[in-house]
C-alpha positions in Angstrom: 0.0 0.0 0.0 1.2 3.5 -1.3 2.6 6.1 1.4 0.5 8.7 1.9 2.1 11.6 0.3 1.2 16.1 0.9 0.6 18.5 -1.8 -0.1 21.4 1.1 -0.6 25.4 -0.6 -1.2 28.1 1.8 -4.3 29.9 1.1 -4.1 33.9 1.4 -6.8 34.5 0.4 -10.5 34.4 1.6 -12.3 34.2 -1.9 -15.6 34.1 -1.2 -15.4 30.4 -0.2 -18.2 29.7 2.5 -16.1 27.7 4.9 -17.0 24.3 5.7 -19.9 24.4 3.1 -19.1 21.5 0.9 -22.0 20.3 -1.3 -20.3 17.6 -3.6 -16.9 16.3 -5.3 -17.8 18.8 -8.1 -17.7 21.7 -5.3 -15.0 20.6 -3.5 -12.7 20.3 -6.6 -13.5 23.3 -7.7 -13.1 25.3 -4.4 -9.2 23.0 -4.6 -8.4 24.5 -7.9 -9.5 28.1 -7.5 -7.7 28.2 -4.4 -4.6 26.6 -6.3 -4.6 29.4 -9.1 -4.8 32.1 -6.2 -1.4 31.1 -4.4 2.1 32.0 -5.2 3.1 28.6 -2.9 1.7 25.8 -5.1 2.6 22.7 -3.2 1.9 23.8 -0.1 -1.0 23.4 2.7 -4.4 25.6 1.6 -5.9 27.1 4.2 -8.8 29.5 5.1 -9.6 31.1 8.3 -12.5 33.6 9.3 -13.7 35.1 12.6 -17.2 35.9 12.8 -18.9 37.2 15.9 -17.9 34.8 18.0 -17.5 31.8 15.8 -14.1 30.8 14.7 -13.6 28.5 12.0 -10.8 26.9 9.7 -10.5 25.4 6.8 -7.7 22.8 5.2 -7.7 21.3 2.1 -4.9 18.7 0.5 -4.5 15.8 -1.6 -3.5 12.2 -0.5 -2.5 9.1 -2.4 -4.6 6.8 -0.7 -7.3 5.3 -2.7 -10.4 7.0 -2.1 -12.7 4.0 -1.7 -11.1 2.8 1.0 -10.6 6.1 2.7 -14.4 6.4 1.8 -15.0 2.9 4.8 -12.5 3.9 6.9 -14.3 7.5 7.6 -17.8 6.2 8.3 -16.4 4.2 11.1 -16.1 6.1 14.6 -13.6 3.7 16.0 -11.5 4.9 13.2 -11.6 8.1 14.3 -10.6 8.0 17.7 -7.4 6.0 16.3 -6.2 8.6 14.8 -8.0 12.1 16.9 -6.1 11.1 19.9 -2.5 11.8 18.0 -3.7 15.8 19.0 -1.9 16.8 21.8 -5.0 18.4 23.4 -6.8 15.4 22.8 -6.3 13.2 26.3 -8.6 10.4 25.4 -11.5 9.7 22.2 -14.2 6.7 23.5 -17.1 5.8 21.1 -20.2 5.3 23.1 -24.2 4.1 21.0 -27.4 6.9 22.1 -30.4 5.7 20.8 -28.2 3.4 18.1 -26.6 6.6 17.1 -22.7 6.4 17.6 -21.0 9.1 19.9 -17.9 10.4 19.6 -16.1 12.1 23.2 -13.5 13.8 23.2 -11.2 14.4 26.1 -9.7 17.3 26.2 -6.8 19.2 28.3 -3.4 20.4 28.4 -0.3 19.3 26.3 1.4 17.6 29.4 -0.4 13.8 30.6 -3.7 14.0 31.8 -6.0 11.1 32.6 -9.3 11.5 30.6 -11.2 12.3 34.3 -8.8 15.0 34.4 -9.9 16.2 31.6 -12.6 18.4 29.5 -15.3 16.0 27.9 -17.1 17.3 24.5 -19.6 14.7 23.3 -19.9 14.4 19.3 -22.6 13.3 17.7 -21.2 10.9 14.8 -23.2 11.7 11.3 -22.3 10.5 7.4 -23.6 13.0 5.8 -23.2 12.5 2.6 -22.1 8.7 0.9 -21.8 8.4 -2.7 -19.5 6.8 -5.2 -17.4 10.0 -5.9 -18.1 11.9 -2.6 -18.0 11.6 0.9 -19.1 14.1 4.1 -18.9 13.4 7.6 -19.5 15.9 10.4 -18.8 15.4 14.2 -21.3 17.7 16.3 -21.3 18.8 19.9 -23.8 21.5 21.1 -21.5 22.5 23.9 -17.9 22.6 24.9 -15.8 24.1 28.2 -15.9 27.2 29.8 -19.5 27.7 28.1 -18.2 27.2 24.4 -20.5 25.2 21.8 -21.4 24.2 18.8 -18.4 22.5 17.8 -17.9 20.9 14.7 -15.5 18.5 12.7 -16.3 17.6 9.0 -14.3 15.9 6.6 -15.2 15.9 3.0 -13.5 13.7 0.4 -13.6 12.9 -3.2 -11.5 11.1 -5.7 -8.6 13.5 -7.8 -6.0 12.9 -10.4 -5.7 9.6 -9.0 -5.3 10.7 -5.2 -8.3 11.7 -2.8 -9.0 15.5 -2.1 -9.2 16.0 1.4 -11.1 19.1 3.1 -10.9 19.7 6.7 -13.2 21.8 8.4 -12.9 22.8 12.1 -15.1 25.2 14.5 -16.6 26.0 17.4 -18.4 29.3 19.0 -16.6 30.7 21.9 -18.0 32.6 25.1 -16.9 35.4 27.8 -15.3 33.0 29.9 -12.9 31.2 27.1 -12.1 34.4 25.5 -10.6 35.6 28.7 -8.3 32.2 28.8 -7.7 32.8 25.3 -6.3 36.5 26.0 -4.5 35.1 28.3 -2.8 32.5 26.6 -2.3 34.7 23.7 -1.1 37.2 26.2 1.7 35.0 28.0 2.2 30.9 26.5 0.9 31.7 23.2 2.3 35.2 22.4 4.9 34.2 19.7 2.4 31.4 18.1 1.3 32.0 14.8 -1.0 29.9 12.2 -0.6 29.1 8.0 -2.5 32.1 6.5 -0.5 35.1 5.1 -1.8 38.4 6.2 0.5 40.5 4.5 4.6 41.1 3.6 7.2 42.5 5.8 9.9 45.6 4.7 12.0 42.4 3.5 9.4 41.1 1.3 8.9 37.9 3.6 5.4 36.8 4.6 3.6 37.5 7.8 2.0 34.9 9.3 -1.4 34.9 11.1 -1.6 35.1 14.8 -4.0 35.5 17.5 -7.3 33.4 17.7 -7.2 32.8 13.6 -3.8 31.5 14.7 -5.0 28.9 17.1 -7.5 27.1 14.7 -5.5 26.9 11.8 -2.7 24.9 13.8 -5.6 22.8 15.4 -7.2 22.0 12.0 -3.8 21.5 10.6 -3.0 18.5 13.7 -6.1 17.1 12.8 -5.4 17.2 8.9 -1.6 15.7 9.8 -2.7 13.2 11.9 -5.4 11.4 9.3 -2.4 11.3 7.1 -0.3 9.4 10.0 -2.8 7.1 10.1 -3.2 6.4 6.8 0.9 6.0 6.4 1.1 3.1 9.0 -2.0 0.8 8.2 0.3 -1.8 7.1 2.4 -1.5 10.3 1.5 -5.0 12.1 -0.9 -4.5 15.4 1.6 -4.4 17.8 3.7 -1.3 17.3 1.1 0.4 14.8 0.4 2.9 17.6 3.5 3.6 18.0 4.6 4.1 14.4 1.6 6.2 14.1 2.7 8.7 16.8 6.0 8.7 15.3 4.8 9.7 12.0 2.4 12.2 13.5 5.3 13.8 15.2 7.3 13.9 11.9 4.8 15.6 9.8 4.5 17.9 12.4 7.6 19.3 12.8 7.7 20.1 9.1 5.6 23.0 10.5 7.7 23.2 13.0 7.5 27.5 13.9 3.3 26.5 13.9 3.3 23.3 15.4 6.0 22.6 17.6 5.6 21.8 21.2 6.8 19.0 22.9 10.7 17.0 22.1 10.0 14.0 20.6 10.5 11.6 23.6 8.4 13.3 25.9 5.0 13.5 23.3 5.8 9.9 22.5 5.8 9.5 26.8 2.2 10.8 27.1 0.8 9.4 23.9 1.5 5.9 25.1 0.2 6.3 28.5 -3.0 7.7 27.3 -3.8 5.4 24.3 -3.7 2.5 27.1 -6.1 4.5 28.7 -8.3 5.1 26.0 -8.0 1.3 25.1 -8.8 0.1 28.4 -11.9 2.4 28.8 -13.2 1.3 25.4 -13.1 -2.1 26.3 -15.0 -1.4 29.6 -18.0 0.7 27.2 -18.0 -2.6 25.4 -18.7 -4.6 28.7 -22.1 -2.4 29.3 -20.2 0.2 31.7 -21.5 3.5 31.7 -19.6 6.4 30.2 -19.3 8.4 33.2 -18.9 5.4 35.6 -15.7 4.8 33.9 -12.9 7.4 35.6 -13.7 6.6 39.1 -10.0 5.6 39.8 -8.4 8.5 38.0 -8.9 10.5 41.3 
């Protein structure tokens, strides 16, 4: 099985493009190409940002050379996600839990250091396809509320077959509230103050691109992890069971750091460290969701 392989091209510009509005492999395509003629870094990573009100949102968009039909079954399966969701930093644990025969997707989320998933932050997804044709696939992950009074949250993927690859669009965004603006201030006041994202805003006196920062900042690079860490996961599938995991966070790690003035965080060693720790964790609490346990019986021991 072929390598995943990136064709990334930073998109500068907003183009009318309604962001995460993705009716078909027609409209994706063509939304890929127009934003392809825009920018002077063909072969790069395209990517839109916009700040609305209070809603922040990204969008990423990429080829892959992975065959598309079986990147079309491996999206409509929630287990799937949470094998590869999880490489996030942020992201402590991902469990896949049935409501009313619907699957659920929650997502643990905290700091960059370990944190059990009790620990933790939990948003609770609710798992949809969309959108499942021959040419054309849509998934969206929903969650009506988030921390610190944040909500609707949403994932979506969209794919479709191209020049042989599969066109990959990312979408990422949630609404935020008094309370997290004031953490994110203060992040972007203190931790975060350096931190930039993908888009270019402008040109320096030297003629060298500025780079986004602030809130826009912070979505792009999480859209971007997410974006990176499909593509891990589709570059190890024919790593045997035993050390796929830990090929996968490898790879993860890798793609990362060719981004390394966005995405850089952790050394190596220490991100491989906590990713271990909390995939047995995530394992082990899936298991115990299989056995009839419920969700929020599970952490009792984490304290």
């Amino acid at each position: 099985m072929k390598k995943p392989r990136q064709y990334l091209v930073i998109g500068m510009l907003y183009l009318g493009v309604i962001h995460g509005v993705v009716a078909d492999g027609p409209d994706l395509v063509h939304t890929y190409q127009t934003l392809i003629k825009q920018q002077p870094l063909a072969g790069k990573l395209a990517m839109l940002s916009a700040t609305r009100d209070d809603r922040l949102s990204a969008d990423v968009y990429g080829l892959i050379d992975f065959p598309f039909s079986e990147l079309r079954q491996i999206l409509q399966q929630p287990l799937q996600w949470c094998e590869f969701m999880t490489l996030n930093l942020n992201i402590k644990t991902c469990l896949v839990e049935r409501n009313k025969d619907k699957p659920v997707v929650v997502l643990y989320v905290g700091r960059k250091y370990y944190q059990p998933p009790g620990d933790s932050e939990q948003i609770r997804y609710r798992f949809d396809v969309v959108e499942d044709k021959d040419d054309f696939l849509g998934v969206e992950l929903f969650a009506a509320s988030g921390p610190m009074g944040t909500g609707d949250y949403r994932i979506k993927l969209a794919i479709t077959p191209y020049d042989r690859q599969t066109l990959l669009h990312v979408h990422s965004a949630y609404t935020t509230s008094f309370f997290s603006r004031l953490g994110t201030n203060a992040y972007l006041a203190t931790l975060g103050r350096d931190k930039v994202g993908f888009s270019i805003t402008g040109l320096d006196k030297q003629s060298a691109p500025i780079l986004v920062t602030g809130v826009k900042g912070i979505i792009e690079r999480n859209a971007v992890r997410y974006y990176l860490a499909l593509t891990a996961a589709l570059d190890t599938l024919s790593v045997p069971d035993a050390g796929r995991r830990e090929q996968r966070s490898r790879r993860w790690y890798d793609l990362t750091m060719q981004f390394k003035k966005q995405l850089y965080e952790l050394d190596r060693d220490e991100y491989l460290s906590i990713k271990r720790r909390e995939y047995a964790n995530q394992q082990k609490y899936q298991r115990q969701l299989a056995k009839g346990v419920h969700i929020n019986d599970l952490f009792v021991d984490d304290f």
